[in-house]
C-alpha positions in Angstrom: 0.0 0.0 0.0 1.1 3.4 -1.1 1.9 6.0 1.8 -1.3 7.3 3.0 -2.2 11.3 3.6 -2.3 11.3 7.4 -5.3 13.9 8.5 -5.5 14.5 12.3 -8.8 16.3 13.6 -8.6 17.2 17.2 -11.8 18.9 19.1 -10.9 20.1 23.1 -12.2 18.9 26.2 -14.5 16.7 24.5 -16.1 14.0 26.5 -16.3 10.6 24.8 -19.6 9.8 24.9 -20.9 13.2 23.6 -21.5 12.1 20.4 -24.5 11.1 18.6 -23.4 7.8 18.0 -22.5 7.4 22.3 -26.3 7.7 22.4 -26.4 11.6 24.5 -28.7 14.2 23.0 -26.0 16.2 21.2 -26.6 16.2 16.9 -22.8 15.2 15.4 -24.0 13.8 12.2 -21.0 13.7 10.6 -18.9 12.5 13.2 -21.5 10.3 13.5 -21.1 9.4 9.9 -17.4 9.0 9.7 -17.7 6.1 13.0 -20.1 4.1 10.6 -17.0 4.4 7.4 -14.8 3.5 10.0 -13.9 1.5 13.4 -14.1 3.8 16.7 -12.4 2.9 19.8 -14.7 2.7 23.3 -11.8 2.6 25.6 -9.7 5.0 24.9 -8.0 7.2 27.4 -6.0 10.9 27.2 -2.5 10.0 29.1 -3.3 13.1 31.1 -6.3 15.2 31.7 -5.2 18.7 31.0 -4.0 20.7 27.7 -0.1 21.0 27.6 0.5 17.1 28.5 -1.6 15.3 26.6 -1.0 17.6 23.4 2.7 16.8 24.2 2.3 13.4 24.4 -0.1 12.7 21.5 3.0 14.6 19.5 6.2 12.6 20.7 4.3 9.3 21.9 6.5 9.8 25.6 4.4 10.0 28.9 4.5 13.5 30.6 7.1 12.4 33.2 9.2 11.5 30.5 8.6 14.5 27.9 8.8 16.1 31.1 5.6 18.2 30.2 4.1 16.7 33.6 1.6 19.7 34.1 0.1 23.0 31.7 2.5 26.0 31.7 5.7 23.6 30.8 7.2 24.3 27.2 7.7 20.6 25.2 11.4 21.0 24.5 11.6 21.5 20.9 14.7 18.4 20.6 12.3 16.1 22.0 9.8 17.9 19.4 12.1 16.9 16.7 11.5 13.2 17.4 7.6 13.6 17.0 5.7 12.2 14.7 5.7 15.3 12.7 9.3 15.4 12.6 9.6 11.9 11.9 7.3 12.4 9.2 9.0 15.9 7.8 12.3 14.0 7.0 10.3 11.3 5.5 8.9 13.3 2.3 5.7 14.2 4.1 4.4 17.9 4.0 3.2 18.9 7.5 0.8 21.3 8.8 -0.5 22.1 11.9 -3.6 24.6 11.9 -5.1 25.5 14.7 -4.8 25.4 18.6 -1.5 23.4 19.8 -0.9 24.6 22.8 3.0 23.0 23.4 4.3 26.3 24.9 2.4 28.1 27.4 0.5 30.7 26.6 0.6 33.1 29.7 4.0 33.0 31.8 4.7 34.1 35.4 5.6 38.3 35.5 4.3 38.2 31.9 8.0 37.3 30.7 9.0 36.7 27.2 9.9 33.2 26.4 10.7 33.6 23.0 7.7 30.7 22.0 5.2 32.1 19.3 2.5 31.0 21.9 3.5 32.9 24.1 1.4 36.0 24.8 4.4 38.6 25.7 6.3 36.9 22.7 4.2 36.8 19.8 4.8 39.9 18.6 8.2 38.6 18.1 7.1 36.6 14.7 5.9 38.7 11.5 2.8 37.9 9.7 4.4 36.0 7.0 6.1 33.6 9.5 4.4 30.1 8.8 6.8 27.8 10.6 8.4 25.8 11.2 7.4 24.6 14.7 7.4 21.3 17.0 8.6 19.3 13.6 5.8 20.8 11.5 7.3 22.8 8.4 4.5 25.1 8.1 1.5 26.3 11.1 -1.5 28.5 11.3 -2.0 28.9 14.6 -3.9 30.7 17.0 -2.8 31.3 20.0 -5.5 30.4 22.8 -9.2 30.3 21.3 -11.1 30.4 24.8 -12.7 33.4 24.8 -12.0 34.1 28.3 -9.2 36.2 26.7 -10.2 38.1 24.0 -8.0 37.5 20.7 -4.9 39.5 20.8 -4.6 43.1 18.5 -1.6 43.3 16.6 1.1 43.0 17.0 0.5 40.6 19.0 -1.7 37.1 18.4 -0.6 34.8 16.0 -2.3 33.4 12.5 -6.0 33.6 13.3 -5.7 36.5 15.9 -4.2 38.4 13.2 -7.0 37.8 11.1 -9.9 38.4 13.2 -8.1 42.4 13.5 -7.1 42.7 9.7 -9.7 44.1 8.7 -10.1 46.7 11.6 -13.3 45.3 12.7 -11.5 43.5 15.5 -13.6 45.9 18.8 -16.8 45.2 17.1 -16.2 41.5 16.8 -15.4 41.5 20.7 -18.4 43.6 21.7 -20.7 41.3 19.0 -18.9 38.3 20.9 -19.9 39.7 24.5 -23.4 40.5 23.5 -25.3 37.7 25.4 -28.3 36.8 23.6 -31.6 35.4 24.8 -32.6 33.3 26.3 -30.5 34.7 29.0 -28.3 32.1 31.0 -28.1 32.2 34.5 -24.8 29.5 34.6 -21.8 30.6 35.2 -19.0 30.6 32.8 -22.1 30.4 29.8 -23.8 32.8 27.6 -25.1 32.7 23.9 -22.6 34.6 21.6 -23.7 37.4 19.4 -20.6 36.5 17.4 -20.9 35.8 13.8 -20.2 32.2 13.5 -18.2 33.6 10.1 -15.4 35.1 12.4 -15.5 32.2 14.6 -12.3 30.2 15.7 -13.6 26.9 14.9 -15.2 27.9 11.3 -11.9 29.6 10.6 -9.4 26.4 11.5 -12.3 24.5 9.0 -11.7 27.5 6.1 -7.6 27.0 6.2 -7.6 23.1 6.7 -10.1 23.2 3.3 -8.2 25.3 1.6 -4.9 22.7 2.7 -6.8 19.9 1.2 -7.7 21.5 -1.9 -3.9 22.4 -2.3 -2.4 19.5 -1.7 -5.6 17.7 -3.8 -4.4 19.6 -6.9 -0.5 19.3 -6.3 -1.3 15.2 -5.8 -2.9 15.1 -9.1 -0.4 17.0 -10.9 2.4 14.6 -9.9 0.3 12.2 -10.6 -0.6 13.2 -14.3 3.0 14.2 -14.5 3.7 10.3 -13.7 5.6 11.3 -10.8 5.2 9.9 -6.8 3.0 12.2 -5.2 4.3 13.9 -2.0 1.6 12.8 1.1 0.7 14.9 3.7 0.4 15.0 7.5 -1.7 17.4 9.0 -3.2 18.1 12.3 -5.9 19.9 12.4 -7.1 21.4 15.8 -10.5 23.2 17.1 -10.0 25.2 20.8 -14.0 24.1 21.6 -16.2 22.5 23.1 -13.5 24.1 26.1 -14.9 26.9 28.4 -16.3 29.0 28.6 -19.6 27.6 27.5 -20.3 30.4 24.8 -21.5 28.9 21.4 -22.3 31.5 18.7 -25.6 31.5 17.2 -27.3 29.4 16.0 -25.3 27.0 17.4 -26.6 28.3 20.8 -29.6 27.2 20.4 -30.0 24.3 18.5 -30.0 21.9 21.8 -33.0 23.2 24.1 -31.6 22.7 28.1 -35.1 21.3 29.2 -34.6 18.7 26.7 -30.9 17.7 27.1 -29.5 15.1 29.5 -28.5 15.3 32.8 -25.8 12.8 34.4 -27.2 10.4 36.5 -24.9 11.3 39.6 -24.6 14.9 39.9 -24.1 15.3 43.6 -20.8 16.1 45.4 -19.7 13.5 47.7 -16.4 14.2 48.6 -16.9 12.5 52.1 -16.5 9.4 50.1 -13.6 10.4 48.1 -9.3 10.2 48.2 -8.4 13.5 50.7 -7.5 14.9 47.3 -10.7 15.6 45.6 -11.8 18.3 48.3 -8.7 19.4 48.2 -8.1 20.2 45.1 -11.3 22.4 44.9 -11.3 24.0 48.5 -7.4 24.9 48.8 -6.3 28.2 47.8 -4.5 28.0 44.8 -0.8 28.8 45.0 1.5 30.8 42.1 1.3 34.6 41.4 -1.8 36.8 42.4 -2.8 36.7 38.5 -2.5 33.2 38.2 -4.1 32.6 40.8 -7.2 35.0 39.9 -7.6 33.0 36.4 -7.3 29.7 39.0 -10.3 30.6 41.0 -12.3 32.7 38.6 -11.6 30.6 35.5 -10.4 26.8 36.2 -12.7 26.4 38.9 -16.6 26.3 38.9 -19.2 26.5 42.1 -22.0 23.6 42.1 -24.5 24.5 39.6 -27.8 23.9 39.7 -30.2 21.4 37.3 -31.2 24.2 35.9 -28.4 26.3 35.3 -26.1 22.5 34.7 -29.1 22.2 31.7 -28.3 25.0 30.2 -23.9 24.7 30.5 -24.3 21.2 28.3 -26.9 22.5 25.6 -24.4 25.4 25.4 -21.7 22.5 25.7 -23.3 20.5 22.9 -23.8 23.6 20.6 -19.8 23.8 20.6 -19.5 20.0 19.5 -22.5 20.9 16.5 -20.3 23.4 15.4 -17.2 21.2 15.7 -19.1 18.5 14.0 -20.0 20.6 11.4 -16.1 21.8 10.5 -15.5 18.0 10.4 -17.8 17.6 7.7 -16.6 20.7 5.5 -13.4 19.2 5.6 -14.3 15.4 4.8 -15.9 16.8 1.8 -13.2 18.8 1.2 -11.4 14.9 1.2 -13.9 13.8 -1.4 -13.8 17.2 -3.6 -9.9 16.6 -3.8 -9.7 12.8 -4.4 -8.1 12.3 -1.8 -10.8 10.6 0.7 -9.8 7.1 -0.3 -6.3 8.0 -0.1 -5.9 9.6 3.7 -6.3 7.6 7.3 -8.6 10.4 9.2 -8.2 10.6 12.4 -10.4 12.3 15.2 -10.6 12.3 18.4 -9.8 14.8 21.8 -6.4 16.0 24.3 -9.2 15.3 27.0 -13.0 15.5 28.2 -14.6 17.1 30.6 -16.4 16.7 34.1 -19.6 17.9 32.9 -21.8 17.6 35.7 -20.5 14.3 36.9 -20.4 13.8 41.0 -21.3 17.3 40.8 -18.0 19.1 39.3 -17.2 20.9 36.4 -14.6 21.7 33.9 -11.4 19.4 34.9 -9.0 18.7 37.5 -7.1 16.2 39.6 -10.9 13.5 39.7 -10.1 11.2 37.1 -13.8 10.1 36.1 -14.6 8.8 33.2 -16.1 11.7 31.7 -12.8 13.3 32.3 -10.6 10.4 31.3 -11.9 8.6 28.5 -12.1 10.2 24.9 -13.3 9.7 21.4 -11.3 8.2 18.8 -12.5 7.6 15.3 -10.0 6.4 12.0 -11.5 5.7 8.7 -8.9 4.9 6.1 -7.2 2.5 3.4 -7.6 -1.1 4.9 -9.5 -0.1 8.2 -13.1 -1.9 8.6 -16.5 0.2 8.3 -19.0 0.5 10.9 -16.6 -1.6 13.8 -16.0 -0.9 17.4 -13.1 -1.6 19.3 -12.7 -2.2 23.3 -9.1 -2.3 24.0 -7.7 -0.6 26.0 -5.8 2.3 24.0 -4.5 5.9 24.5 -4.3 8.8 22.0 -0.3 8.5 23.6 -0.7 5.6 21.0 -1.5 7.8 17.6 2.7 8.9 17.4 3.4 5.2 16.4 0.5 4.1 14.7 1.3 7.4 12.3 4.8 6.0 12.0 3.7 2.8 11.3 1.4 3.8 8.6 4.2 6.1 7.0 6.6 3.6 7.3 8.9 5.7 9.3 10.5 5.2 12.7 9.2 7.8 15.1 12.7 8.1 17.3 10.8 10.0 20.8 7.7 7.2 20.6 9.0 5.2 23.3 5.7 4.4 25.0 3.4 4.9 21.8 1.9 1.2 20.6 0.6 1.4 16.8 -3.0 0.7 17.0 -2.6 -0.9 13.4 -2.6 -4.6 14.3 -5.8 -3.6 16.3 -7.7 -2.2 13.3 -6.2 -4.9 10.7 -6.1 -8.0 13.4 -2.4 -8.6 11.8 0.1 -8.2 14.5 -0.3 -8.5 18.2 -4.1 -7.5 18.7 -4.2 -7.4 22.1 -3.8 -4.6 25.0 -5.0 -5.2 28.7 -4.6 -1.7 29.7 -4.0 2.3 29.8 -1.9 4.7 31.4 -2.2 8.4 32.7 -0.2 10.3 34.8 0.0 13.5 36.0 2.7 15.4 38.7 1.0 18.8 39.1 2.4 21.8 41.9 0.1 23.6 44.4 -0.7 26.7 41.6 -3.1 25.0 40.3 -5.1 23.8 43.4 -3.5 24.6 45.9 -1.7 21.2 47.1 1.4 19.2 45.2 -0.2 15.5 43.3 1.5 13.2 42.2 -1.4 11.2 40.4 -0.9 7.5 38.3 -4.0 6.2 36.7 -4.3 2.1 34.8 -7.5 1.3 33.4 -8.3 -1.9 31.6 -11.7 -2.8 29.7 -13.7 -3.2 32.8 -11.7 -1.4 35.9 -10.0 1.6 37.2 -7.5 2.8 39.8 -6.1 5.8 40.6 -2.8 6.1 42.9 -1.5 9.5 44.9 1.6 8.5 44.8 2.7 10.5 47.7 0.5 9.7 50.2 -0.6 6.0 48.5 -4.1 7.1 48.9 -5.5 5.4 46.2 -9.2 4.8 44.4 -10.5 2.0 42.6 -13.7 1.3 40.3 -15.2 -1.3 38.9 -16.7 0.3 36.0 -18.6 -2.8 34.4 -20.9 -3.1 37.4 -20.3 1.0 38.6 -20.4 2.8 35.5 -20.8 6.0 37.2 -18.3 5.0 39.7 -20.1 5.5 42.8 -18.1 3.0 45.0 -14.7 3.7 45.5 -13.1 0.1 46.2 -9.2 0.5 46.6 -9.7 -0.2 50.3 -12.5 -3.0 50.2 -10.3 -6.4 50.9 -12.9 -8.3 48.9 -11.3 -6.2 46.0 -7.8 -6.9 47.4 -7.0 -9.1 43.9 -8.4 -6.6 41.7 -6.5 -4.0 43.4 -2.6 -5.5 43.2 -3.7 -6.8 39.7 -4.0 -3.1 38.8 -1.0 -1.8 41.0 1.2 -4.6 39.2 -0.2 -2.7 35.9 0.4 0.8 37.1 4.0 0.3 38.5 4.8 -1.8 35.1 5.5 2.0 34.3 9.5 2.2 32.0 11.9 3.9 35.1 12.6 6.5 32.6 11.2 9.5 34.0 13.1 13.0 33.4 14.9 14.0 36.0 15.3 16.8 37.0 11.9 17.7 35.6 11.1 20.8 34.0 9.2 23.8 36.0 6.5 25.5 34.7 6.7 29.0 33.0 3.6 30.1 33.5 0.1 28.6 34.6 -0.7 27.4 31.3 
């Protein structure tokens, strides 16, 4: 088989079973589509739960405490970069793109310091209008720089690709007010509000303009090599939209095509933290550590107070609004595939860097409570030789995509040390089997206000989650506690179920970086 065109589509903090096809009330017909043309994976888990890591680790197939991107607001280092998948694929004849959100050098840093990263807020302004790359092994980018409208895009100079185009045109201040003019109905939750903002001049819509206008390129170049009886170059892309993330602020009409009285609401919704590891209250009642500023954006942004039904109804059809519009930039750009004919020549890949609490034991947003709705995300491949309309329950991680892109490519990826290609699982040549999943995540007290160190294994049917530090621990049995309302680690009628799974978690390679980095900012 001829090289395939390798097409990466990423959404962020997308659950995985908010899809149409996972059976919640949120319309993703073409995602929905593209499942049936191709096998989706129920098991799959992020190898951490926030941003920086698990793009980082999706990129160089490493775990975080190898990487050493163990926590947001840590830079990948660009060697290690090099070693990527997109590196990997760069020196192999590939053309590479990123377009979008990456989010492998922190956007904010501590005393607003330079780092000299295009992300970087106080550094941008550093890299002209024509720069396109190249970046993290990727020859060319189009990037914006956060795309959570929390913060407002950047004027120039500052911002990067899509900042700059949202203020090209001098219409930038109307834009923001149109973007925080709340429309009715009014929402009373917090962190949500229907957007007044045209969905034209939208982040998501404008990652699906550039990543159709790719295709269409590399579409026509293919077929000129091809008439030209030449080999035609492939390319590797990754593609990446900033929502469903919060805040919760869809644009119309995407506001309001999920009514809250008729979404759903997760079965347990109530905090019950007297039933949890010491950490879970902790995490959301200790003051959060790091500079005053950071520390604002901690308690005013990453955290969220219990909402109630009502106002939890209207954050997820607000929520799922973000995915429709998602959705809908997905199928632009697989018709985009078929316009250029390239759709039977390119393994399409989607899935998320991690999902989100949603509602579930009564938090929001993310943090150190691996649940499920947290922990587990989609993944989706249609391609050459891949099976239509099949599901998959292995075990898997999107730490796992680095090789399987390798594999497909035919190329070595050199930093993929903990990356398993999930080929032989979607051909059934090869070893087929996987009996579990890893995440881990080291984070300081500026984020919550107390130092984790937290090591997650999950299998098809169970879970634990280790503190390292303290070995407090928490265990589920998720075929028979789905919404993991008992916590077993401590139950010695579980006491085989729990050193099976320790066995699995400290099975972890002793190759963790040392010393690790320290964050530059909070994220």
């Amino acid at each position: 088989m001829k090289r395939p065109n390798i097409l990466l589509i990423m959404s962020d903090q997308h659950r995985a079973d908010c899809f149409g096809f996972e059976g919640r009330r949120v319309q993703t017909p073409h995602l929905d589509l593209l499942a049936r043309q191709g096998t989706r994976f129920t098991q799959c888990i992020t190898p951490n739960v926030v941003c920086m890591p698990s793009r980082s680790a999706i990129l160089t197939g490493m775990l975080p405490l190898t990487s050493g991107v163990h926590d947001n607001g840590i830079d990948l280092d660009e060697s290690i970069a090099a070693g990527g998948f997109s590196g990997s694929l760069s020196k192999a004849g590939y053309d590479t793109r990123f377009i979008g959100k990456a989010h492998f050098s922190s956007n904010h840093s501590y005393a607003n310091r330079p780092t000299g990263r295009c992300e970087n807020i106080p550094s941008s302004h550093m890299f002209a209008d024509d720069w396109q790359g190249p970046y993290m092994g990727f020859e060319k980018v189009e990037l914006m720089q956060l795309g959570h409208n929390y913060w407002l895009p950047e004027a120039s100079p500052g911002g990067l690709h899509y900042e700059r185009w949202y203020h090209r045109d001098g219409l930038g201040a109307m834009k923001n007010a149109l973007y925080s003019q709340r429309l009715d109905p009014k929402t009373q939750a917090a962190q949500t509000h229907n957007s007044a903002l045209p969905t034209a001049w939208h982040n998501s819509t404008w990652v699906g303009d550039r990543t159709v206008a790719y295709i269409a390129e590399q579409g026509r170049r293919q077929r000129e090599a091809t008439d030209a009886q030449a080999t035609a170059q492939p390319f590797c892309a990754w593609v990446s939209m900033a929502d469903p993330h919060h805040p919760f602020d869809a644009p119309a009409p995407w506001c309001w095509m999920h009514r809250p009285d008729e979404v759903d609401l997760p079965p347990h919704r109530l905090r019950d933290l007297d039933k949890r590891p010491w950490w879970h209250r902790a995490a959301l009642e200790n003051t959060p550590g790091g500079t005053p500023e950071s520390r604002k954006v901690r308690e005013e942004y990453s955290r969220m107070t219990p909402q109630s039904d009502a106002q939890l109804r209207e954050i997820i059809a607000n929520y799922y609004g973000m995915i429709s519009l998602v959705d809908h930039q997905v199928g632009r750009i697989l018709s985009a595939l078929d316009d250029a004919g390239l759709a039977d020549k390119t393994l399409v890949v989607f899935t998320s860097d991690h999902g989100e609490l949603l509602g579930d034991h009564g938090l929001m947003l993310k943090g150190p409570m691996h649940y499920e709705g947290l922990l587990r995300v989609g993944l989706i491949m249609r391609g050459p030789g891949i099976a239509a309309n099949q599901e998959n329950n292995q075990p898997v991680s999107t730490l796992d995509l680095a090789a399987t892109f390798g594999d497909y490519a035919s190329t070595p990826v050199p930093s993929a040390v903990h990356s398993q290609s999930l080929r032989p699982l979607l051909t059934g040549i090869g070893n087929a089997e996987r009996d579990h999943a890893y995440n881990e995540w080291r984070l300081g007290p500026s984020r919550c206000g107390v130092a984790l160190d937290l090591r997650t294994v999950r299998t098809r049917s169970a879970k634990l989650t280790l503190e390292l530090d303290s070995g407090v621990g928490e265990m589920y049995d998720l075929s028979n506690d789905p919404y993991e309302c008992v916590n077993l680690f401590d139950d010695p009628k579980h006491r085989g179920l729990r050193e099976e799974l320790m066995q699995r978690l400290m099975s972890r390679p002793d190759d963790i970086r040392n010393p690790l980095p320290e964050p530059v900012g909070p994220a």
